[in-house]
VEXDREN-2710 file (C-alpha; in Angstrom, 1 decimal):
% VEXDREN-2710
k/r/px/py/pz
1/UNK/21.7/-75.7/-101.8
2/UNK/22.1/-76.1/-98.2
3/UNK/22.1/-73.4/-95.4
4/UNK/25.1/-72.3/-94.6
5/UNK/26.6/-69.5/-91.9
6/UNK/30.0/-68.3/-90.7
7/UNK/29.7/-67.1/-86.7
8/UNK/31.9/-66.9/-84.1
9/UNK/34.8/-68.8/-86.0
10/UNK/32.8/-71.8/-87.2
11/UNK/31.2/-72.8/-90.0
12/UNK/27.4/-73.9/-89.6
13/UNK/26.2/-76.3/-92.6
14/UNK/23.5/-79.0/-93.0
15/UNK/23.7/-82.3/-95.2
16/UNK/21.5/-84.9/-95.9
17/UNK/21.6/-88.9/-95.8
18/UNK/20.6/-90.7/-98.4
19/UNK/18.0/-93.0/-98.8
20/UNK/14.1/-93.0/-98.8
21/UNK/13.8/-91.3/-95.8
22/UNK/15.4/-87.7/-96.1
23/UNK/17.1/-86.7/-93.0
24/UNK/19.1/-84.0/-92.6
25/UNK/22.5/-83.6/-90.0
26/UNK/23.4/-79.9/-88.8
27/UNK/27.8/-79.5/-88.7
28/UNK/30.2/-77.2/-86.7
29/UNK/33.4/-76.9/-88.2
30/UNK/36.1/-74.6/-86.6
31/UNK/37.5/-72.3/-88.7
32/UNK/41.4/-72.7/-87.2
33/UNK/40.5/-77.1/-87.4
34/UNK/39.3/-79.4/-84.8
35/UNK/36.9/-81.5/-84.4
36/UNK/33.9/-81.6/-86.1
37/UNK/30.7/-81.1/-84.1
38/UNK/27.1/-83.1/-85.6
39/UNK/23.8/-83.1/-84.7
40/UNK/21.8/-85.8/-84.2
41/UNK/19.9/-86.9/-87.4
42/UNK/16.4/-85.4/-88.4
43/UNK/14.4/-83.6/-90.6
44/UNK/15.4/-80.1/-90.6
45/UNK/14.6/-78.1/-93.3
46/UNK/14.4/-74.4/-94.4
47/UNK/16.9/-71.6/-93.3
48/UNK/19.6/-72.2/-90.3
49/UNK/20.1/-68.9/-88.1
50/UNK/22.3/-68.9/-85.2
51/UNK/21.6/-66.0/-82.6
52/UNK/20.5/-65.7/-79.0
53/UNK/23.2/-67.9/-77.8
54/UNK/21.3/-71.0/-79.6
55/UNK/21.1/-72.1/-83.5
56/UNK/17.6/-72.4/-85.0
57/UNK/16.3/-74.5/-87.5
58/UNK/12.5/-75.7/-88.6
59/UNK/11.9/-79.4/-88.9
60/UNK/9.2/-81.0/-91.1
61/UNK/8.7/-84.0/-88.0
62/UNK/7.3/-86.6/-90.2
63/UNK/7.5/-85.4/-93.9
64/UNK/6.1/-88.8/-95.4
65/UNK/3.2/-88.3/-92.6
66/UNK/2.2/-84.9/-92.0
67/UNK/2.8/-81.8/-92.4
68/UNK/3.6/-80.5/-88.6
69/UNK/6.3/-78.2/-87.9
70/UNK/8.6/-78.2/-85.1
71/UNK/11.0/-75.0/-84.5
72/UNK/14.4/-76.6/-83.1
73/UNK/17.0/-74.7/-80.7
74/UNK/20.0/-76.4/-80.6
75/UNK/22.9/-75.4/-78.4
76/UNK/26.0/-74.3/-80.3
77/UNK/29.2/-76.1/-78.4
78/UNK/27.7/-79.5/-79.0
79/UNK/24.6/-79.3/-81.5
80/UNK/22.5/-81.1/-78.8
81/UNK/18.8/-80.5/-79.1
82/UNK/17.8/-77.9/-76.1
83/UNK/14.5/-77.1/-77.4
84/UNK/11.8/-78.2/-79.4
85/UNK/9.0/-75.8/-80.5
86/UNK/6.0/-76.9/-81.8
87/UNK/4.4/-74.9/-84.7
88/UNK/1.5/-74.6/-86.8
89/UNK/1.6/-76.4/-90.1
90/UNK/1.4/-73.6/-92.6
91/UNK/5.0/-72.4/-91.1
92/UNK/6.9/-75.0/-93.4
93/UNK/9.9/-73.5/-95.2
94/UNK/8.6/-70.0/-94.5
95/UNK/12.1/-68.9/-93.9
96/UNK/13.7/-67.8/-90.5
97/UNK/15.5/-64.3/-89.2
98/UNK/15.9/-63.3/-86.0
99/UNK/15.4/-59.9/-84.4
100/UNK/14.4/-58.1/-81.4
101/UNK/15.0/-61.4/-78.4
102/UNK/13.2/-63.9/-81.3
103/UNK/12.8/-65.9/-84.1
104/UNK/10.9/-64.6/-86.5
105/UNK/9.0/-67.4/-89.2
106/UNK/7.5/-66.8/-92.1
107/UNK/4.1/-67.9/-92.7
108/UNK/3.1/-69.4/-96.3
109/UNK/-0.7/-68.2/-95.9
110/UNK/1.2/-64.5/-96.3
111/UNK/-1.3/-63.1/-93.3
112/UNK/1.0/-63.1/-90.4
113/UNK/4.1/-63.9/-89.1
114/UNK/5.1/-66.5/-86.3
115/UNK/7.2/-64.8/-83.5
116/UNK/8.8/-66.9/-81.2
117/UNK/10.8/-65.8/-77.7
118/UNK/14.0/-66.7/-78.1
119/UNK/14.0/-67.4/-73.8
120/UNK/10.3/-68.4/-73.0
121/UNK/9.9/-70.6/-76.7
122/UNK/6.4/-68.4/-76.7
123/UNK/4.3/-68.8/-80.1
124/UNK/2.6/-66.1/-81.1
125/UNK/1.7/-64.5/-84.9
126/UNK/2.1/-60.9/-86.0
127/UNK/-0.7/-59.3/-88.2
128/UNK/0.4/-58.3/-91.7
129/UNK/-2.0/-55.7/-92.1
130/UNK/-0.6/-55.0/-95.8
131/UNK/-0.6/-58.7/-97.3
132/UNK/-4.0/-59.6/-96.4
133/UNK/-4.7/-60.1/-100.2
134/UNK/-1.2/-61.7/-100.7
135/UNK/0.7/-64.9/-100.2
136/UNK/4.4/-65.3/-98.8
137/UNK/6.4/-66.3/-101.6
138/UNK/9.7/-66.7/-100.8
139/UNK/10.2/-66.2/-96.9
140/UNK/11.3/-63.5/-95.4
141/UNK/15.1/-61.4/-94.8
142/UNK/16.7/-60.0/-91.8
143/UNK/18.4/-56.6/-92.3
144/UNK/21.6/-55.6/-91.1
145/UNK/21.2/-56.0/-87.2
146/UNK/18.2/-57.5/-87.1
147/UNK/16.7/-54.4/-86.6
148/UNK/14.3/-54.7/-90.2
149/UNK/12.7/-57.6/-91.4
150/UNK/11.7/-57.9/-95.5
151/UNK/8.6/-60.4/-96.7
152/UNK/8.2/-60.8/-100.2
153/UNK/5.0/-61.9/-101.2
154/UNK/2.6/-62.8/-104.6
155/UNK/-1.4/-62.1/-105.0
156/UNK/-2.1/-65.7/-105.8
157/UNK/-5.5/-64.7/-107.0
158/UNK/-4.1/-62.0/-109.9
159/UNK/-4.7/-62.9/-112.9
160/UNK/-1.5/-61.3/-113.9
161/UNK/2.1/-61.7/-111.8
162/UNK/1.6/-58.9/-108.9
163/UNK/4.3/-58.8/-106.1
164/UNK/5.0/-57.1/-103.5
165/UNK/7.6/-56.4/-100.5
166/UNK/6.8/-55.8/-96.4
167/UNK/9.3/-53.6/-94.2
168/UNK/8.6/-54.7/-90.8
169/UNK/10.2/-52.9/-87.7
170/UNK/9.7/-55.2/-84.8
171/UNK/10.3/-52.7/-82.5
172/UNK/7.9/-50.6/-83.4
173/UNK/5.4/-52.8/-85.2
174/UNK/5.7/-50.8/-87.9
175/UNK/4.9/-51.9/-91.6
176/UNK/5.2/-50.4/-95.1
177/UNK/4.0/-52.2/-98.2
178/UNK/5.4/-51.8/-101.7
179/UNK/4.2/-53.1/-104.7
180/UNK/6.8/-54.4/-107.1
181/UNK/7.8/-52.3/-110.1
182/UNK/6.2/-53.2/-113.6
183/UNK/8.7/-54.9/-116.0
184/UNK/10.3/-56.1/-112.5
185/UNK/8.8/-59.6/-111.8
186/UNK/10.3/-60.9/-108.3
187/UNK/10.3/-64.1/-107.3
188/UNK/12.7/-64.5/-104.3
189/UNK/14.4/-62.4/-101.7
190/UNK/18.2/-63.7/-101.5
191/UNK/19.4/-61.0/-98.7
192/UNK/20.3/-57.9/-97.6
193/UNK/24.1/-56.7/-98.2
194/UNK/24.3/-52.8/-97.0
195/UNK/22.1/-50.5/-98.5
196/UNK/20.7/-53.3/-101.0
197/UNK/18.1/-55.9/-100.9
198/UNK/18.9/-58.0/-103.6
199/UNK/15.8/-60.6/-105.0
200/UNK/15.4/-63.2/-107.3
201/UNK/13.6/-62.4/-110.7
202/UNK/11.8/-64.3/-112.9
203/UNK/13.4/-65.9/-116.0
204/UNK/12.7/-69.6/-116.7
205/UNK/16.0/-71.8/-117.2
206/UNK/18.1/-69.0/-116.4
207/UNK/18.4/-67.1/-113.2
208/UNK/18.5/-64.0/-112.5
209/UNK/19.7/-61.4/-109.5
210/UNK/18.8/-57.7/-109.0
211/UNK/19.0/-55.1/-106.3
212/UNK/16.3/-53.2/-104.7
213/UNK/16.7/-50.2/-102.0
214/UNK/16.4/-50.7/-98.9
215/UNK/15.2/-47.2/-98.2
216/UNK/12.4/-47.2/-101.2
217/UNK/11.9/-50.8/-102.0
218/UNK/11.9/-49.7/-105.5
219/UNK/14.8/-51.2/-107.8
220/UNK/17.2/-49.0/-108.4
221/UNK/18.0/-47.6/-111.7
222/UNK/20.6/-49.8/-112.8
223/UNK/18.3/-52.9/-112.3
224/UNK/15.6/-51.4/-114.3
225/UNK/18.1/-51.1/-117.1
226/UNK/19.7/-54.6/-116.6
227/UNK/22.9/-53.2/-116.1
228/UNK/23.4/-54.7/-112.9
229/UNK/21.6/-57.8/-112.5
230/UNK/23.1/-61.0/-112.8
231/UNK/22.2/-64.4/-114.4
232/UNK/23.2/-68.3/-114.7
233/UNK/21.4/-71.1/-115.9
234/UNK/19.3/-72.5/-112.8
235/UNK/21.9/-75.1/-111.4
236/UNK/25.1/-73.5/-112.1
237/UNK/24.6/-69.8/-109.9
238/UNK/23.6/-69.8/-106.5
239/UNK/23.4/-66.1/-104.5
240/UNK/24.6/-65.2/-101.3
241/UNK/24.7/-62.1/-99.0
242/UNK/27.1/-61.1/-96.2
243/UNK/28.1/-57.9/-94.5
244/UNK/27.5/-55.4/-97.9
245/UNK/28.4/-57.7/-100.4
246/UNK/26.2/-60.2/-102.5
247/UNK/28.3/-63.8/-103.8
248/UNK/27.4/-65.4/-107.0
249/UNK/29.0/-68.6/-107.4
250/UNK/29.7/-70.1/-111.1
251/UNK/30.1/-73.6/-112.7
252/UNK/33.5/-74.1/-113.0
253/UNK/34.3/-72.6/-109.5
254/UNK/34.8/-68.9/-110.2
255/UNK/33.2/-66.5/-107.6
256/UNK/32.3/-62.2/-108.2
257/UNK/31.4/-60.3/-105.4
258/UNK/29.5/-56.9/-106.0
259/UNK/28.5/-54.0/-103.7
260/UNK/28.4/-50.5/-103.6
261/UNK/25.4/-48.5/-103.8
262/UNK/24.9/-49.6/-107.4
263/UNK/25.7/-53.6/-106.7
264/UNK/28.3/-53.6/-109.5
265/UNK/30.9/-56.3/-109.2
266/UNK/34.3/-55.2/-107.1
267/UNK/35.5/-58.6/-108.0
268/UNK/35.8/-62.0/-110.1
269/UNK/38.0/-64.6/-108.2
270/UNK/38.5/-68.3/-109.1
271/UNK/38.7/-71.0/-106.1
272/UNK/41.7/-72.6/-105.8
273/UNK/41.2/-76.7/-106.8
274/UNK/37.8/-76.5/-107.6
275/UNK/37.0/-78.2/-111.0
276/UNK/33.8/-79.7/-113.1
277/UNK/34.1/-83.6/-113.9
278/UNK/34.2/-82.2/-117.3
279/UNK/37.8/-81.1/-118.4
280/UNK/36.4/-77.5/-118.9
281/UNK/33.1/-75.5/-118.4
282/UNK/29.8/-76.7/-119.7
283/UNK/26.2/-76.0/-118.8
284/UNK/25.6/-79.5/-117.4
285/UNK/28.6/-78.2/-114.2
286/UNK/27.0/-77.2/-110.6
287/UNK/28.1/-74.2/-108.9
288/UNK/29.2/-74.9/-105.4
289/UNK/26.5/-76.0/-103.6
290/UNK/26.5/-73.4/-100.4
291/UNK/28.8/-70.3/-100.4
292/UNK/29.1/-68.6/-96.8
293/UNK/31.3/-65.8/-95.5
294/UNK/32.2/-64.7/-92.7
295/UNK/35.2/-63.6/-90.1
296/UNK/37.4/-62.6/-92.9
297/UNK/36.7/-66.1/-94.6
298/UNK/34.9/-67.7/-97.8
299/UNK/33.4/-71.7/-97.3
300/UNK/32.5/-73.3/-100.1
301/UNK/31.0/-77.4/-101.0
302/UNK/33.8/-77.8/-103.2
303/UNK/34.3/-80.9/-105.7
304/UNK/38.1/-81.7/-106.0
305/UNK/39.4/-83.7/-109.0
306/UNK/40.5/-87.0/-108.0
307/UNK/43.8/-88.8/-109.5
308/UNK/42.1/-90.4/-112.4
309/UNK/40.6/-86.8/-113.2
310/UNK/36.9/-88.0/-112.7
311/UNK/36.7/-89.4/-109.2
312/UNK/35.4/-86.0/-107.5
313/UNK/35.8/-86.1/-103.5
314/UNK/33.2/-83.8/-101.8
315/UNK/35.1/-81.2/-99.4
316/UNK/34.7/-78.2/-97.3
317/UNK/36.9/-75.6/-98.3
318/UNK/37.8/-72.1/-96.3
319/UNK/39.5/-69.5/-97.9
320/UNK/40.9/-66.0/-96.9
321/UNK/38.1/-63.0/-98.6
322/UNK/39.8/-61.1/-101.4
323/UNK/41.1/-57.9/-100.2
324/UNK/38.9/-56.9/-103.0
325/UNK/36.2/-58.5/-101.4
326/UNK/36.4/-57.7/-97.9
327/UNK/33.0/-57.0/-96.2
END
């Protein structure tokens, strides 16, 4: 799955070429129609944030070469490249959020994280006192505003799984470590929707979604129980937050949204046209490959049956949020 963001009445998304040489295009696409806005062509990789008047994105400059990183700022009305921020190697696909006038990276050594002035492009890393002993994972997550940043990280040198979760005030410089709950193997962190962090869990071939607090960092009762966590096999659910819902899109092109304080689902809603190559469901069917929300809309990578049935045509489609589903 690709990054994808709703702001300001546009859709951002990234896309590859094919061929040897991976290289990735960033797209605008209006909400009310228009033109299409593109990048030029390079290697960006990991999360896309837009904020600060500028959208963001890491670049691997020479991924068949070496590993250095450069931190891109692009400017929104024409996806020119403004800026280009050169960063240490270790921040490759560390994750990005922004808060507090920068750009916040994730480090994959686990020991600090890159902070970088959204005006002066200024590098410089933040101490994580609390994951000395641990490695980043899985990047880090903004919380609503900005004003909270999450880092989930693993003790590489355990010799059984032992995670943990940061809360990091910017403002403050304030930090608070929990470890993760026995019987509650984390893997990921997917978002923040509300009062929930929800987080990937560990489960081989299928995968598997839970919520946390956002006040405790402990999973709350329900998730302990199973009762709400949700599950695909890998390939046909991908995850999603917005506003104070969480997405899970399905193989076969059917969408639930869930909130709340417990993250039970409010909603299960079909997309309109989508279909598998197959004439029905199987296992072997993606879900759509980026789901993003935003401005009272839903964009999905949709596959649209062609006239014989089988020739699928890759599309963009928007669609008004379920009344059900509204943020």
């Amino acid at each position: 799955p690709h990054p994808a963001v709703i702001v300001g009445g546009n859709l951002y998304l990234t896309y590859d070429q094919p061929g040897n040489y991976v290289c990735t295009r960033i797209a605008r696409i209006p909400l009310s129609g228009g033109p299409v806005v593109q990048s030029p062509w390079r290697a960006f990789s990991g999360d896309l944030v837009v904020a600060y008047g500028a959208v963001w994105i890491t670049v691997d400059t020479h991924p068949d070469v070496t590993n250095a990183q450069v931190l891109y700022e692009l400017r929104p009305a024409t996806l020119s490249i403004e800026r280009e921020i050169s960063l240490p190697s270790s921040y490759d696909d560390g994750g990005l959020a922004a808060s507090e006038g920068a750009i916040w990276i994730g480090d994959l050594g686990g020991t600090v994280l890159g902070r970088v002035d959204a005006r002066t492009g200024a590098f410089t890393r933040v101490p994580l006192p609390g994951l000395k002993k641990y490695r980043s994972a899985q990047g880090i997550a903004a919380g609503p505003g900005g004003s909270t940043l999450y880092i989930f990280a693993v003790d590489q040198t355990s010799s059984t799984w032992s995670d943990a979760i940061e809360r990091f005030q910017p403002s403050t410089g304030r930090f608070e470590v929990v470890p993760g709950a026995k019987g509650f193997p984390m893997e990921s962190l997917v978002g923040v929707a509300g009062d929930l962090l929800w987080v990937g869990l560990m489960g081989g071939m299928v995968g598997h979604v839970a919520p946390v607090s956002t006040v405790t960092l402990a999973p709350i009762p329900c998730a302990q129980s199973r009762d709400c966590t949700f599950n695909g096999i890998n390939g046909t659910f991908e995850v999603s937050t917005y506003g104070n819902l969480a997405w899970m899109s399905h193989a076969g092109g059917w969408l639930q949204c869930a909130g709340g304080s417990a993250g039970s689902v409010l909603a299960t809603v079909r997309i309109p046209g989508y279909g598998p190559m197959t004439g029905g469901y199987s296992g072997n069917d993606s879900a759509p490959s980026f789901l993003a929300t935003g401005d009272g809309y839903l964009a999905v990578n949709t596959q649209f049956r062609g006239p014989d049935g089988t020739d699928l045509s890759h599309e963009v489609a928007f669609f008004s949020l379920d009344p059900r589903c509204a943020p």
